[in-house]
Each structure stands twice: as structure tokens, then as C-alpha cells.
LUMTIDREN-345547 format. One record per residue: x, y, z of N, C-alpha, C in turn. Coordinates in steps of 0.2 Angstrom, whole numbers, plus 5000, padded with zeros to 4 digits. Example, Ala and Ser with C-alpha at 12.3 -4.5 7.8 and 13.67 -1.06 7.14 Angstrom:
BEGIN
- n.x	n.y	n.z	ca.x	ca.y	ca.z	c.x	c.y	c.z
- 5066	4972	5039	5062	4978	5039	5066	4984	5039;
- 5064	4989	5035	5068	4995	5036	5064	5000	5039;
// end
This chain:
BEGIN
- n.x	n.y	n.z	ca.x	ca.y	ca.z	c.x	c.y	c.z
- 5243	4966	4814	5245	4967	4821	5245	4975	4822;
- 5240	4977	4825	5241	4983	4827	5243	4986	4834;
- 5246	4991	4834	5248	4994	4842	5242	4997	4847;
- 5240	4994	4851	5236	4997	4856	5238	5006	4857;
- 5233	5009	4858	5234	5016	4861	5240	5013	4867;
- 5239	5011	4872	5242	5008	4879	5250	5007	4875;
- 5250	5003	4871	5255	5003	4869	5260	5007	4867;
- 5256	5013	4862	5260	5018	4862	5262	5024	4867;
- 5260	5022	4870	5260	5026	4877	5264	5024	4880;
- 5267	5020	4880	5271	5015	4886	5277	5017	4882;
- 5277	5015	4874	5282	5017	4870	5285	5023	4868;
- 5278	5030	4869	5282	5037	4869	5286	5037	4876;
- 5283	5034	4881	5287	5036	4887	5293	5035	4889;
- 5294	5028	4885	5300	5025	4887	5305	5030	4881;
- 5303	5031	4875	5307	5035	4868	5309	5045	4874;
- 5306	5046	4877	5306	5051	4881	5310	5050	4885;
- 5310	5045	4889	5315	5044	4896	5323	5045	4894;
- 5323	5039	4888	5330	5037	4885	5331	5043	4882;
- 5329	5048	4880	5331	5051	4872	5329	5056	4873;
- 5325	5057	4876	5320	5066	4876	5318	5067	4871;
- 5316	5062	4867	5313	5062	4860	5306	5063	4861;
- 5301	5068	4860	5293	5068	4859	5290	5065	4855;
- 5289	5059	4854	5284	5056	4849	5279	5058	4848;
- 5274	5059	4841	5268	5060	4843	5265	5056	4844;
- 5257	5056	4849	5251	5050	4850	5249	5049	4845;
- 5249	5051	4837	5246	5047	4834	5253	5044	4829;
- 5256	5041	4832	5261	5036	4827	5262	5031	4828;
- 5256	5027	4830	5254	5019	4832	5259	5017	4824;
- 5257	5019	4820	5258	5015	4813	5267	5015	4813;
- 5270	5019	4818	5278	5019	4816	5278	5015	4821;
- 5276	5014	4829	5277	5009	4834	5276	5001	4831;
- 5272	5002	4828	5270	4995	4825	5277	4994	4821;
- 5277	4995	4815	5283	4996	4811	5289	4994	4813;
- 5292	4997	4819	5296	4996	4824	5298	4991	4828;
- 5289	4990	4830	5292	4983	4835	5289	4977	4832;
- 5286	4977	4824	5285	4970	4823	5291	4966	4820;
- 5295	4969	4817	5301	4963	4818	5305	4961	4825;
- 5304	4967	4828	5309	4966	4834	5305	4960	4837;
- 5297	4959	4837	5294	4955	4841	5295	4949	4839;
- 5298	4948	4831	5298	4941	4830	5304	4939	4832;
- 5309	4943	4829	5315	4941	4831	5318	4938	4840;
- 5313	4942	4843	5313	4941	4852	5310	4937	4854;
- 5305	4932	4849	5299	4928	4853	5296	4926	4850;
- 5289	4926	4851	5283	4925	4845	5278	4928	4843;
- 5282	4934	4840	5280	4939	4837	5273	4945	4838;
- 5273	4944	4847	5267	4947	4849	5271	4955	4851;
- 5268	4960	4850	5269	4968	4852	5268	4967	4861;
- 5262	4962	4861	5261	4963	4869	5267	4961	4874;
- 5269	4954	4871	5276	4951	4873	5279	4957	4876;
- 5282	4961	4868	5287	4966	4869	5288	4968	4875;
- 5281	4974	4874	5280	4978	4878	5280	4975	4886;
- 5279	4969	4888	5281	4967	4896	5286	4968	4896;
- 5289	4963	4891	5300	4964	4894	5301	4969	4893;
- 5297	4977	4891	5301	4983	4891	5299	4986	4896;
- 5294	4985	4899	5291	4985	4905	5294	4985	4912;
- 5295	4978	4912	5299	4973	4917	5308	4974	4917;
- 5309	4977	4912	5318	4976	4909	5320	4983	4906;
- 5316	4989	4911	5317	4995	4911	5324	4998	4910;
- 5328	5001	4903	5335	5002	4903	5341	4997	4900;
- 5336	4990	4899	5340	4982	4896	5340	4985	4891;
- 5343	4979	4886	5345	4980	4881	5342	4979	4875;
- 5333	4976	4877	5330	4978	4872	5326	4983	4872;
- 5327	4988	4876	5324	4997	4875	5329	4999	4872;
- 5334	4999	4872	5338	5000	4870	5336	4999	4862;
- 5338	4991	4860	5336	4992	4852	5329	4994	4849;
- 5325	4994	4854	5319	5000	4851	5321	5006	4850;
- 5323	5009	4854	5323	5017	4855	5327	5018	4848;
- 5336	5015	4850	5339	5017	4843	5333	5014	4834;
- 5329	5010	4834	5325	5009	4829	5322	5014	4829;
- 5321	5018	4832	5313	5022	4833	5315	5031	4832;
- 5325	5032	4834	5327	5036	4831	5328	5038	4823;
- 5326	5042	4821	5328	5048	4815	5335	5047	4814;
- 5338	5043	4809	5345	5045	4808	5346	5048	4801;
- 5342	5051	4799	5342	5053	4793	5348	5057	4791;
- 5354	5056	4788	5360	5061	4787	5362	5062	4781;
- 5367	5065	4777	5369	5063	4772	5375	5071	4773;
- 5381	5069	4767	5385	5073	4765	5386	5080	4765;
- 5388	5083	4769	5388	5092	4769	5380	5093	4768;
- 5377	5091	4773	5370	5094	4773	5368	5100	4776;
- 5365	5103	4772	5362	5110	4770	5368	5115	4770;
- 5372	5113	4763	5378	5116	4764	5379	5125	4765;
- 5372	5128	4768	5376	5135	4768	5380	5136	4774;
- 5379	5130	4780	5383	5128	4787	5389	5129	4784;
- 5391	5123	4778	5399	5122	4777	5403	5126	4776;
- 5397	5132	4771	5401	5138	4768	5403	5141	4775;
- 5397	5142	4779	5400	5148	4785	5406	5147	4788;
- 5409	5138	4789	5413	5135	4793	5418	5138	4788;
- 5420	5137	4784	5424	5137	4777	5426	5145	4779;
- 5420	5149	4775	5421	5156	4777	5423	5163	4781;
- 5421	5157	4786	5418	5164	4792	5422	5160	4799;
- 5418	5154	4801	5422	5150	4808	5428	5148	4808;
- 5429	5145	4804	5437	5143	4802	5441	5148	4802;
- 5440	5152	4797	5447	5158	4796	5449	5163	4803;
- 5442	5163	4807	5440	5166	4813	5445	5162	4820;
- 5444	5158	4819	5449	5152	4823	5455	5153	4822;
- 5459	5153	4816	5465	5154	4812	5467	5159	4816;
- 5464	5165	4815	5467	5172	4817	5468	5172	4825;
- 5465	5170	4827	5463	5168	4833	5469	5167	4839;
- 5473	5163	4834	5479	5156	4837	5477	5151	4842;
- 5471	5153	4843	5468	5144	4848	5468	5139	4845;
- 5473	5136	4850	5474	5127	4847	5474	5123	4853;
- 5472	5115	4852	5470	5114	4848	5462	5117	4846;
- 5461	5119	4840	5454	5119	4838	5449	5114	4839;
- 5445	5113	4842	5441	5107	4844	5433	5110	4842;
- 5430	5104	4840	5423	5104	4834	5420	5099	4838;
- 5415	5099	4840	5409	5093	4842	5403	5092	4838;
- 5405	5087	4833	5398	5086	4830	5393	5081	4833;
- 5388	5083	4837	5383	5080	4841	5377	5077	4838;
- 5373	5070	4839	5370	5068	4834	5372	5064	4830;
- 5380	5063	4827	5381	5062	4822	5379	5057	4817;
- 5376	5052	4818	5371	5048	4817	5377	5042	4811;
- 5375	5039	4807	5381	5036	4803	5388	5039	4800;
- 5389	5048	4804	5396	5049	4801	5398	5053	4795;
- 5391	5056	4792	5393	5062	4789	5394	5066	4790;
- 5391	5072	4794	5393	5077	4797	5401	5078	4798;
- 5401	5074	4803	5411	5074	4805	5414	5075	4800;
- 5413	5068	4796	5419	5069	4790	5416	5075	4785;
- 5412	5077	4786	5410	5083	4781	5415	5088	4785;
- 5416	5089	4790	5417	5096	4792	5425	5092	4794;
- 5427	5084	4796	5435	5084	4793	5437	5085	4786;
- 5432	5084	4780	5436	5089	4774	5436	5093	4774;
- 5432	5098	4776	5432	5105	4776	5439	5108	4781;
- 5440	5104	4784	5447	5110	4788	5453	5105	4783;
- 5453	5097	4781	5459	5095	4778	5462	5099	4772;
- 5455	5099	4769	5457	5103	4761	5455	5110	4761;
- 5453	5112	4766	5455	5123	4766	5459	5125	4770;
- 5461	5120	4776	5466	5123	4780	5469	5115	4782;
- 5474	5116	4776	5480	5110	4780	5486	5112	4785;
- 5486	5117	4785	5489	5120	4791	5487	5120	4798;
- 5479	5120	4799	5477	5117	4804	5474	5112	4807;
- 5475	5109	4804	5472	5100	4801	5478	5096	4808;
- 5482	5096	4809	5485	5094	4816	5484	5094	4824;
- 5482	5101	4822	5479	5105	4828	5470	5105	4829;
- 5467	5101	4827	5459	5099	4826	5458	5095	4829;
- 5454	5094	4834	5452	5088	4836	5444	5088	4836;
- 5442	5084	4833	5434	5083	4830	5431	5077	4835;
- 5425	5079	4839	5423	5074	4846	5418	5074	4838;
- 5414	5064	4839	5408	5065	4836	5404	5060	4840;
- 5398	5061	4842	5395	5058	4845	5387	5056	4842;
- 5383	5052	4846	5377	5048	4845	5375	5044	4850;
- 5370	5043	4852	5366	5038	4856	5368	5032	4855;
- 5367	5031	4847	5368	5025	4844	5372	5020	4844;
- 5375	5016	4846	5380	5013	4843	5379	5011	4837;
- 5376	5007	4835	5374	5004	4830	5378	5008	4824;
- 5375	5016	4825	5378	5022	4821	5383	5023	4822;
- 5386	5022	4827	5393	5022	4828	5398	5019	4824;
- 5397	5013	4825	5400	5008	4822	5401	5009	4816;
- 5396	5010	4811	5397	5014	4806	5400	5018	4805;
- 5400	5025	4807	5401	5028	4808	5411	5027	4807;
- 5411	5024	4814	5419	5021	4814	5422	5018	4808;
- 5419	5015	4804	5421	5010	4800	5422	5014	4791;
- 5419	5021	4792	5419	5024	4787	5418	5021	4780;
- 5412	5016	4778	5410	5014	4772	5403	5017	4770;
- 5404	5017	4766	5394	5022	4762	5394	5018	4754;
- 5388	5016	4754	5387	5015	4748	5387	5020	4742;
- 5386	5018	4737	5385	5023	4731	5379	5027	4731;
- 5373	5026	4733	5368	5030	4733	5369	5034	4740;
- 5374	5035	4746	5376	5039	4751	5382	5045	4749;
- 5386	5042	4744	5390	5046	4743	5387	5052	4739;
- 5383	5049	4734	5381	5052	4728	5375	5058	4732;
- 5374	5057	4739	5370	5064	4743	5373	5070	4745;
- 5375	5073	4740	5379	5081	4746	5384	5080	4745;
- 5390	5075	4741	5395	5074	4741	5400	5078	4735;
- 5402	5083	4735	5406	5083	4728	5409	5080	4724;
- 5409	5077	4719	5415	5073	4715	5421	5073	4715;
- 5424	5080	4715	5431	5081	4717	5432	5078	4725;
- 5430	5078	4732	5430	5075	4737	5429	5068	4735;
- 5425	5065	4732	5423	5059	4733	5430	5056	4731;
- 5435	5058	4724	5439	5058	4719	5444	5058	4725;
- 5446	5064	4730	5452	5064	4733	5450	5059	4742;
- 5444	5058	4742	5445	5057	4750	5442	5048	4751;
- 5439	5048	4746	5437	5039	4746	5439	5035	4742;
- 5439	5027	4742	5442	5022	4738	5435	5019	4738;
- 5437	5015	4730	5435	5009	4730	5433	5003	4734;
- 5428	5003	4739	5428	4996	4743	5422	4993	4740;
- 5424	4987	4736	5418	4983	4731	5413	4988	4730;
- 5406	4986	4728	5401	4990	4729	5402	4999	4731;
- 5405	5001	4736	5406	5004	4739	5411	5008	4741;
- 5411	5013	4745	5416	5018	4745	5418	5020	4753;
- 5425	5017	4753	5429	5021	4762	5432	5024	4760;
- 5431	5028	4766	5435	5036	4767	5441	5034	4770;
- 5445	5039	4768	5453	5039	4769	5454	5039	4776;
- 5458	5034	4779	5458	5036	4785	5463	5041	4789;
- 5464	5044	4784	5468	5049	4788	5463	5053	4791;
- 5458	5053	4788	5452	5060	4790	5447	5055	4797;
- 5450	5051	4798	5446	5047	4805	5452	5049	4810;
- 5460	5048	4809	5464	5051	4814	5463	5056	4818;
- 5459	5062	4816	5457	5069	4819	5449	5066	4822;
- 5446	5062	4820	5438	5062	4824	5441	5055	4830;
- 5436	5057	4833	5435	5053	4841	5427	5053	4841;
- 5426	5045	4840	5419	5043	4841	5416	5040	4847;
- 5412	5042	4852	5409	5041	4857	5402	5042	4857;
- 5400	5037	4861	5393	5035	4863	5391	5042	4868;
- 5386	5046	4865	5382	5052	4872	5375	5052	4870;
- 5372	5052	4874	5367	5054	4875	5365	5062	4877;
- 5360	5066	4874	5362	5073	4874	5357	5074	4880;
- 5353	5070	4882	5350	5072	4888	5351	5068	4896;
- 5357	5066	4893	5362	5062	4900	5367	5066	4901;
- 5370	5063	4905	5375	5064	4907	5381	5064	4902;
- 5389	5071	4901	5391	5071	4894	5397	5070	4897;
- 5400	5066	4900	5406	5063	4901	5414	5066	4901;
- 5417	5070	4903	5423	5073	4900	5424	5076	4894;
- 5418	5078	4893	5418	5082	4886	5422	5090	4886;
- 5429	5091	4884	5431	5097	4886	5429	5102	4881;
- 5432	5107	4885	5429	5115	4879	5428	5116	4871;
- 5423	5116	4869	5425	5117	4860	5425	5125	4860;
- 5425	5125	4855	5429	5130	4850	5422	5130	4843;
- 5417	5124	4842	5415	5124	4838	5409	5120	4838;
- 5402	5119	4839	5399	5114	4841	5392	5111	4837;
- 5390	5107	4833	5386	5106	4829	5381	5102	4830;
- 5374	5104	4833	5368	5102	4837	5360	5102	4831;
- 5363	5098	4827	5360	5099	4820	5354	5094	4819;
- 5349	5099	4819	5341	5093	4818	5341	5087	4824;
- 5342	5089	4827	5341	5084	4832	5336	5087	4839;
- 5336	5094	4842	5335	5097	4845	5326	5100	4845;
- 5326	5098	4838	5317	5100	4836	5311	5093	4837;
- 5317	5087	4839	5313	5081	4842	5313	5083	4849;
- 5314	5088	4854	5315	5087	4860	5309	5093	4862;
- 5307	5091	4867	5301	5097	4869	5304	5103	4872;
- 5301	5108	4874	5306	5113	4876	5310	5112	4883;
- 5308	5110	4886	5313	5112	4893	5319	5106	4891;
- 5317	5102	4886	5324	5097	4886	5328	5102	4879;
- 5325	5106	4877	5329	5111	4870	5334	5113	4875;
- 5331	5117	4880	5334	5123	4886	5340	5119	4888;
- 5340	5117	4890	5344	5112	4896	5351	5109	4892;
- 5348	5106	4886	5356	5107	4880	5360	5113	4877;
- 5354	5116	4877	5358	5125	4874	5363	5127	4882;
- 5360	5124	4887	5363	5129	4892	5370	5125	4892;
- 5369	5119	4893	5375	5116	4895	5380	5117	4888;
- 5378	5117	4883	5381	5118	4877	5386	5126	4880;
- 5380	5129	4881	5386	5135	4879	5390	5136	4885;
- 5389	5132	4890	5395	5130	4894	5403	5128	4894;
- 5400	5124	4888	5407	5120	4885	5410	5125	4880;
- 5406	5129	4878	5409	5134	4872	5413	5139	4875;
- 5421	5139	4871	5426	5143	4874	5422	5151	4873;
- 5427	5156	4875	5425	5163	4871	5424	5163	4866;
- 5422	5168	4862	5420	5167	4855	5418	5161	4852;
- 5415	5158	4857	5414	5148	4852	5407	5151	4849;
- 5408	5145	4843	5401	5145	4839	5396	5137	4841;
- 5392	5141	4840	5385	5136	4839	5380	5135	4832;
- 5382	5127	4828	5377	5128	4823	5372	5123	4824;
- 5364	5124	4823	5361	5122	4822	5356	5122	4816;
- 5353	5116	4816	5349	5116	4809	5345	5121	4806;
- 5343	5123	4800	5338	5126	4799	5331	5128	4801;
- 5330	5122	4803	5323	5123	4808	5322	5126	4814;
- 5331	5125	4817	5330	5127	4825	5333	5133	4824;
- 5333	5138	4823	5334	5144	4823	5331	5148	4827;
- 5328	5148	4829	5324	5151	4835	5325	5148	4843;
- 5329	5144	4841	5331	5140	4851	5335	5144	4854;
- 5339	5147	4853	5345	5150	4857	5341	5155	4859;
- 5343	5158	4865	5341	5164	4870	5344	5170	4867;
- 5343	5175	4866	5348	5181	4865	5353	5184	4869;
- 5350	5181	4875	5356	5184	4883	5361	5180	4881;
- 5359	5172	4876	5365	5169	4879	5370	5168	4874;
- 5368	5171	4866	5371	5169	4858	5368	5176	4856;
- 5374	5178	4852	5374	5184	4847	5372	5180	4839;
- 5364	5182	4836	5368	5179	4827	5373	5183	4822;
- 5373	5177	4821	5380	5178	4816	5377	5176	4808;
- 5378	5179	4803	5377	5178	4797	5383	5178	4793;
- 5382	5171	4785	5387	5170	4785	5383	5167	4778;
- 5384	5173	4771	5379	5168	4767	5373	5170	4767;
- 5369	5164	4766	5362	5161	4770	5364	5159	4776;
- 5371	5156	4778	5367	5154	4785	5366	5158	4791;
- 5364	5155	4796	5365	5159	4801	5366	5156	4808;
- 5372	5158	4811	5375	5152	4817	5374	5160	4822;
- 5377	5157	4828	5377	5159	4835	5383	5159	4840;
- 5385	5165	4839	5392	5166	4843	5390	5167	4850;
- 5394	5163	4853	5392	5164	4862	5394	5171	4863;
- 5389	5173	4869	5389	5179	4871	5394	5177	4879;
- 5400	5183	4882	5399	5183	4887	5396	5182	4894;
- 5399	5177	4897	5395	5174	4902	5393	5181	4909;
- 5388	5184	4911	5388	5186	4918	5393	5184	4923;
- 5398	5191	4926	5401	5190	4930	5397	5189	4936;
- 5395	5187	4941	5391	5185	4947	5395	5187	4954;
- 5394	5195	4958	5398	5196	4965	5397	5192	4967;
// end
């Protein structure tokens, strides 16, 4: 069963509308892969099926579970830890001095939930003094990931990514097979459904914002439009980190870098006063 050109067109378009995700035209082979279970599960297993009720039922509920199939959620534990060291090093201590409370962190993207609790043990276990005064948004498209996410279980092969032994030893339990996080470190995160090219719902000021590998699936005028609105919500001195890849997205009118290590994040620059 393969995917029509026509198909995959219909399918980048829709992956674009929902998500601002640029598929490439030659990834029939991932379109296929995608919607061949979905097709049997919804009918009789034709791609062409699909594609009319995605057609026909523009924004329903089975675009929906395309799209989220069709995203990258690829995540794991303290990923590319020279980020953690700068948070650990440089953002946190910086915060601290600072005396702005509550400190608030947005990790965007979150995908199944590592991120956040990565950067919820980094503030619990180097600054338990601040650890009250943290309020950690994490957000995703996904529910799916969410839900995860909320429930805080990873397998053995999840943990064992990027996870310290001493963290795994102080911050997860034994759940059969598998491993939940303490829930103390969910009390300080707040899980929410956003879309980073919709509308962002009552998201108040951070303080600290994490826009990690997610932003290099977006073409440019949809990069522009989330950095802008980002540094909107960035208090004075807030930081922006982004993946390794995107380091070239931020404007210089609008982010000073910052070095820290190896990494390198983006401290907001003062906004133009406007007569």
C-alpha cells in the first residue's frame, strides 16, 4: 500500500496547518507507515478512506491522531547536558541573586516529560531553597504525551538515557517493570496542552524558557513568530534555551549570547522604548 504523491500533499498540508511542521515531499514512506494502521483501525484499511475523512473532517479527531503520529517525540533524560550545566551554573544562581519569585521555567515541547523533570531535579537538588518558589509550565500538542507525561512512568531502557544513577537512586521507585518519579517533583510542574503555533492561553511571564528541537521542524516565518512572541513573555533578563541545532534563530536586536561551558543560551535584550 503505498501513498499517492496527492496524498502526501494533502498530508504535509494538514501536518503544516495543525503544527507548523514542514514535512518533506519525499516522505511518502513515513505517510504510509503512519496511516497504515490508523487505516485499519478506522475502516478497511485503505489510505484513500483516510484521506477523505481528513478531508471532509478538517480539525476532527482523526487529524488529530495523525498529526500527533506523524510528530517527533523523540526525548530522553537531561538531553545534551551542557543546557543543564548552564541552568545548574549560570541561570539558576542568576535567578537566586536576582530575588525574583516565583521563578517560573517553561518547558515547550515537552514531549513524554523529560525535559521538565530534568530541569525539576536540577532546581530540587541544587537549590532546595528555591524549589517552593518554582513554578515549572510544561507543555505539548500532544495529549497522548501528556498523559504520560502526567503519570510520570519510564521504562528501564528510558531511564537508563541521560539519567544519572544517583537521580534515578534519590528521585524514582520501583513500579513493576519500571520506574515513577517521586511525586513531589510533579507538584512544582503544571501540564498543559499548547500548540506553539496557536494561540498560548494565559501563559504568564517566565523567567526561563525551553524551546528545544522543536523549532528546526518549523519553516522560517513560523521560527520568527515563536521567538517573537517568546521573548514577549520573557521577564528582564529572562533566558532562552534552544537546541543545538537552532542556534542561529534568535535575532541579535532581540537576544544577547550567553556562554556557559559549551553551551550557549540567549539572554533577552531590552525591549525599544516606542515615543
Amino acid at each position: 500500500m503505498k501513498a499517492t504523491r496527492e496524498e502526501v500533499t494533502i498530508v504535509r498540508h494538514i501536518l503544516h496547518r495543525a503544527a507548523g511542521v514542514v514535512l518533506d515531499a519525499d516522505k511518502a514512506y513515513l505517510v504510509r507507515s503512519v496511516l497504515t494502521p490508523i487505516a485499519f483501525e478506522e475502516g478497511d484499511g485503505s489510505l484513500a478512506t483516510v484521506i477523505e475523512r481528513l478531508r471532509a473532517e478538517p480539525g476532527g479527531v482523526l487529524e488529530h491522531r495523525v498529526v500527533e503520529a506523524l510528530l517527533n517525540n523523540e526525548t530522553w533524560f537531561f538531553r545534551d547536558p551542557h543546557f543543564f550545566h548552564a541552568l545548574r551554573h549560570d541561570v539558576l544562581p542568576a535567578l537566586m541573586a536576582s530575588g525574583q519569585r516565583p521563578v517560573r521555567i517553561w518547558s515547550a515541547a515537552c514531549s513524554s516529560g523529560q525535559e521538565p523533570y530534568s530541569i525539576a531535579m536540577t532546581v530540587h537538588h541544587h537549590f532546595p531553597e528555591l524549589w517552593e518558589q518554582t513554578e515549572i509550565l510544561a507543555t505539548d500538542l500532544s495529549d497522548r504525551m501528556l498523559d504520560r507525561a502526567r503519570h510520570g512512568v519510564y521504562s528501564q531502557l528510558e531511564v537508563n538515557r541521560g539519567l544519572p544513577a544517583p537521580l534515578l537512586v534519590r528521585y524514582f521507585a520501583e513500579a513493576g517493570a519500571d520506574w515513577r518519579i517521586d511525586p513531589e517533583l510533579g507538584k512544582r510542574i503544571t501540564f498543559r496542552p499548547i500548540n506553539l503555533t496557536q494561540d498560548w492561553p494565559d501563559v504568564p511571564g517566565m523567567d526561563v524558557v525551553f524551546v528545544r528541537n522543536v523549532l528546526l521542524y518549523f519553516d522560517n516565518e513560523t521560527r520568527r513568530e515563536v521567538l517573537r512572541r517568546v521573548r514577549r513573555l520573557l521577564r528582564p533578563d529572562g533566558t532562552l534555551i534552544l537546541g543545538a541545532a537552532e542556534a542561529t534563530f534568535p535575532t541579535q536586536k532581540n537576544y544577547a549570547v550567553q556562554t556557559c561551558g559549551k553551551a550557549a543560551y540567549y539572554r533577552v535584550r531590552a525591549l525599544e522604548v516606542k515615543a
